[in-house]
N, C-alpha and C positions, 0 to 999 in steps of 0.2 A: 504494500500500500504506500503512494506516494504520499509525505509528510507535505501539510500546505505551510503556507507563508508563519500563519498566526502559529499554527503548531510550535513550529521549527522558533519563532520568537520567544514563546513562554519556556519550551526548551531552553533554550541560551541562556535567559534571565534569569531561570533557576539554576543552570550550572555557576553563572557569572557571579550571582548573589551567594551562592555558596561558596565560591573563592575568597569571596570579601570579607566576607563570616568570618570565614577560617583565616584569614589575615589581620582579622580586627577591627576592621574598618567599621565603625561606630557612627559617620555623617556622610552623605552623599549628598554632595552640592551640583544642583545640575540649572539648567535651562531646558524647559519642555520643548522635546524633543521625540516625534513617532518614532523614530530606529529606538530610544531608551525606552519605551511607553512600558513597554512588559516588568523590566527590569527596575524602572522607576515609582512602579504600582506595588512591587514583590518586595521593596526596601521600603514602602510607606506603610505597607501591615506589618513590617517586622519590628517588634519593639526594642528590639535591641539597637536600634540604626533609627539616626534622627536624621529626614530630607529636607532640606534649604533648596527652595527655588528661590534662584539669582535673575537679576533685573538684567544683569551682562556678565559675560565668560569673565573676564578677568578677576571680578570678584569670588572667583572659587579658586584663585590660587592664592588669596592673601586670607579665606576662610580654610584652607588646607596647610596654612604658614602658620595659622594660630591654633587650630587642631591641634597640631604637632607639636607648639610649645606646652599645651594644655594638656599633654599628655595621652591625645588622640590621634586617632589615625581615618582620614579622609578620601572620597574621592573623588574626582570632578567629573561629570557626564556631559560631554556636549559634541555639536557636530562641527564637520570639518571648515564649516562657514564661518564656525565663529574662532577657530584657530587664529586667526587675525585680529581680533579682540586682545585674544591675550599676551602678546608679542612683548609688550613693556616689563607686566607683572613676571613673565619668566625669570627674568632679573634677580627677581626676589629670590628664585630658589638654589641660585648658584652662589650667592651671595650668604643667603642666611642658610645654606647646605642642610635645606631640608627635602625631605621624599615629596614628591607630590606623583600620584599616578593618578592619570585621564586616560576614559575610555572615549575614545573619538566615532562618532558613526558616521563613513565617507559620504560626501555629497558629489557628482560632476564627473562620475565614475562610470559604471557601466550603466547603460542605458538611459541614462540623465536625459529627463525633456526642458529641463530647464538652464540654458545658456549663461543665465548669470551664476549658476552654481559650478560651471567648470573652471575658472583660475583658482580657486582658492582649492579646488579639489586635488586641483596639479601640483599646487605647492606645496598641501599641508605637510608631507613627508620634511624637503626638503628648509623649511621654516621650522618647525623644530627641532630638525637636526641643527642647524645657524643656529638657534638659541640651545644647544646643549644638551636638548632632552633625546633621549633612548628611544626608539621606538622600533615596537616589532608592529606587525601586521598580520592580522588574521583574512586570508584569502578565501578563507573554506570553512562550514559552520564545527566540522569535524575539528577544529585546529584549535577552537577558539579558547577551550578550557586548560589545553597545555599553555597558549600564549600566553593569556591572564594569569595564568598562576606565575610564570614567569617573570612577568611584567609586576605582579604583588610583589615577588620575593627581591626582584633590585631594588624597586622602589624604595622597598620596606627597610631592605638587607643593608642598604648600601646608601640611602640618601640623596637620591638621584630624582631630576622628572626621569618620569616612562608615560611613554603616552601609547598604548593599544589602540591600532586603528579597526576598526570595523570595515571590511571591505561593504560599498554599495551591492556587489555580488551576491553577498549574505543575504544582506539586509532589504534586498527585490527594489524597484524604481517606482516612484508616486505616479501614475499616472492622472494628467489633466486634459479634460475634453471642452 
């Protein structure tokens, strides 16, 4: 039986959320976002995990800086549109060498009908690499709970960004009529 879209999303959010778990992650600071929908519903009934919707991306890298002195462990959810947002605040994290790990879901990718979402899609890789930060990428839904965990344990391990991108591939294209 072929797995549909929605399946395959609540799938992920419970693998993904159970990485988190298991890594400690206590706040997830996002901007609403359909690629996080599953994953952002499955951290707001968990009581263990407090969600912060953010007005703009950049304010979940200086709520993931105070996390961390506060003796918490954060994560930021947003899409690759708003990678450009937070270009300055990365600053912070090299600076004050703390972990920050962002789960990115691609925009401009495959099968994009929307024009304005391909430059930043093109760049997000190579813009936080420029600012310093780690990233794997997950191409395939099959990959995505070896990356994350991955991506938890530098972060965590080591005090690094990591930013996990979510391929568009996964995550299916918006279609508008």
């Amino acid at each position: 039986m072929i797995e549909t879209r929605a399946a395959a999303a609540e799938k992920r959010a419970e693998t993904i959320h159970e990485i988190l778990r298991g890594n400690e992650v206590t706040i997830v600071a996002h901007v609403p976002d359909g690629g996080h929908a599953a994953l952002i519903a499955r951290c707001e009934h968990d009581p263990a995990m407090q969600t912060v919707v953010l007005t703009t991306e950049e304010e979940g890298v200086a709520l993931a800086a105070g996390a961390w002195l506060g003796g918490l462990r954060a994560v930021l959810l947003i899409q690759s549109s708003g990678v450009g947002n937070i270009i300055n605040a990365l600053s912070l994290t090299d600076s004050g060498k703390f972990p920050l790990l962002m789960i990115v879901t691609m925009r401009g990718e495959w099968g994009e009908q929307m024009a304005w979402q391909v430059p930043m899609g093109r760049a997000t890789r190579s813009v936080l690499e420029a600012m310093g930060v780690m990233v794997y990428e997950a191409e395939r839904d099959e990959d995505v709970a070896e990356i994350m965990e991955a991506g938890a344990s530098l972060a965590f391990g080591s005090g690094l960004a990591v930013a996990v991108l979510i391929s568009q591939r996964i995550l299916g294209t918006k279609k508008f009529d």
